[in-house]
C-alpha positions in Angstrom: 105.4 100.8 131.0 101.8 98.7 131.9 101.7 95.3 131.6 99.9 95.1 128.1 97.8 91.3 128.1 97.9 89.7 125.1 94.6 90.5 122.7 92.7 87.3 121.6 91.1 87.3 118.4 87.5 86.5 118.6 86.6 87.0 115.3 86.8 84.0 113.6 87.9 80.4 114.5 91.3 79.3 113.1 91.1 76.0 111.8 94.4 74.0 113.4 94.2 71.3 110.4 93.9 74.7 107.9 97.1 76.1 109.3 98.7 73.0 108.9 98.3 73.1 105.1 99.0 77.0 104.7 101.7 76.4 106.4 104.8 76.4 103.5 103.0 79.5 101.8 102.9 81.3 105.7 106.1 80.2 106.9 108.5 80.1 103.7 106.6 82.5 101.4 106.6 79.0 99.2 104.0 79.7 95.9 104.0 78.3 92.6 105.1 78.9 89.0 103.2 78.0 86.0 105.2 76.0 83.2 102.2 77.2 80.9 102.8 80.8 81.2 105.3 81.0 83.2 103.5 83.4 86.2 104.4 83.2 89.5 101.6 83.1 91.5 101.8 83.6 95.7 100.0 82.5 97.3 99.7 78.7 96.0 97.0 78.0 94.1 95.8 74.5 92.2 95.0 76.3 88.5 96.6 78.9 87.1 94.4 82.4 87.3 96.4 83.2 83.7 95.3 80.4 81.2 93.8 78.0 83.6 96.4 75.7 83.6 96.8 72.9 86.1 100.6 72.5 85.1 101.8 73.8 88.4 105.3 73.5 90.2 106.1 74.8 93.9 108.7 77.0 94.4 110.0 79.0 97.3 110.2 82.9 97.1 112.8 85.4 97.7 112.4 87.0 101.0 113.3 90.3 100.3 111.9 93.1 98.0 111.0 96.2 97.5 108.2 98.6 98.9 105.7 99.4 95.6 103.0 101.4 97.2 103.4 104.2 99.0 101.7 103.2 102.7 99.3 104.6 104.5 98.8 104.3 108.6 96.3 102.1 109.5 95.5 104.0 113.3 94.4 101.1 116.3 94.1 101.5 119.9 96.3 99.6 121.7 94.9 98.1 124.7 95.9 100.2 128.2 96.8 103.1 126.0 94.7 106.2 125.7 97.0 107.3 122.2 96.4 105.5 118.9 99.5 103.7 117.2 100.0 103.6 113.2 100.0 100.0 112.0 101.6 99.9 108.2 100.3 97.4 105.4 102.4 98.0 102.4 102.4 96.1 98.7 105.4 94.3 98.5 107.4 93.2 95.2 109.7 90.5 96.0 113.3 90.0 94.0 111.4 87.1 92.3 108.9 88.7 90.9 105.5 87.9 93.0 103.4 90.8 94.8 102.5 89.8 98.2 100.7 92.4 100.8 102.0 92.3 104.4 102.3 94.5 107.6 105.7 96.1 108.5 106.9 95.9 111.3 110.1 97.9 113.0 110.1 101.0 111.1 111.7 104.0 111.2 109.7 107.3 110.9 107.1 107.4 107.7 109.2 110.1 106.0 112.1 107.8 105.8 110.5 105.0 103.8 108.7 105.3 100.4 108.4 103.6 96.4 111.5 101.6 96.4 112.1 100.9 100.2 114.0 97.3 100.1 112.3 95.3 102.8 112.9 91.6 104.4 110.4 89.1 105.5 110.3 88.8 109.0 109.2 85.4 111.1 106.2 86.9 113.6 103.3 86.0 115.8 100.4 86.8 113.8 97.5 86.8 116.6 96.3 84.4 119.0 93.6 81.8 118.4 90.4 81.6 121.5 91.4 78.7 121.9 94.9 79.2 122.9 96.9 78.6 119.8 99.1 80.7 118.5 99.2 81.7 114.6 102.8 82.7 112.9 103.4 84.4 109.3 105.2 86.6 108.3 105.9 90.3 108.1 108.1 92.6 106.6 111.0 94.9 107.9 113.2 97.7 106.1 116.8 96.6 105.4 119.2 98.9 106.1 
């Protein structure tokens, strides 16, 4: 198989110092819980979307869940490949309660996964920055 080089994202700039901050919610799927209402809210926010509360505590999530919508194949083209490969962005309840949307990664045929899929969050290399960073987060993998 071709050496594949790695694709640099161009789009936007990643800020270094804004990576820094995000980095509990990216890293440790860490959101917070409002002692108002009592919603959990990933990722964190300062006031409360519910009743506009600033009462606020962090709180790291459960990494694991369960597949809620059924996905659809995003098709890219891979650099140094003439075929297109299916990327998978799925909505994701986790054991705790919050809804996050992430890409999975390792999985097995489409007809095998569906509704109800458990799923694990996965530690991954999200892109590289053009300036040479790199940028980590997380994605999501089906337990077996």
């Amino acid at each position: 198989m071709p050496s594949v080089p790695e694709k640099i994202c161009r789009m936007m700039l990643h800020s270094t110092v804004k990576a820094w901050r995000e980095r509990d919610g990216r890293y440790r799927l860490q959101g917070v819980v409002c002692k108002d209402c009592g919603k959990k809210i990933f990722p964190a926010v300062q006031i409360c979307p519910y009743c506009h509360s600033k009462n606020l505590e962090k709180t790291e999530f459960a990494s694991t869940g369960k597949i809620v919508l059924s996905p659809e194949p995003l098709w890219y083209p891979l650099t140094g490949f003439q075929e297109l490969l299916p990327q998978y962005t799925v909505m994701i309840e986790l054991d705790d309660g919050p809804f996050v949307c992430a890409e999975l990664v390792h999985y097995p045929p489409p007809a095998e996964f569906k509704e109800g899929t458990r799923v694990e969050m996965a530690f991954r290399k999200l892109k590289r920055e053009d300036i040479g960073n790199y940028v980590y987060g997380f994605k999501f993998r089906i337990v077996e």
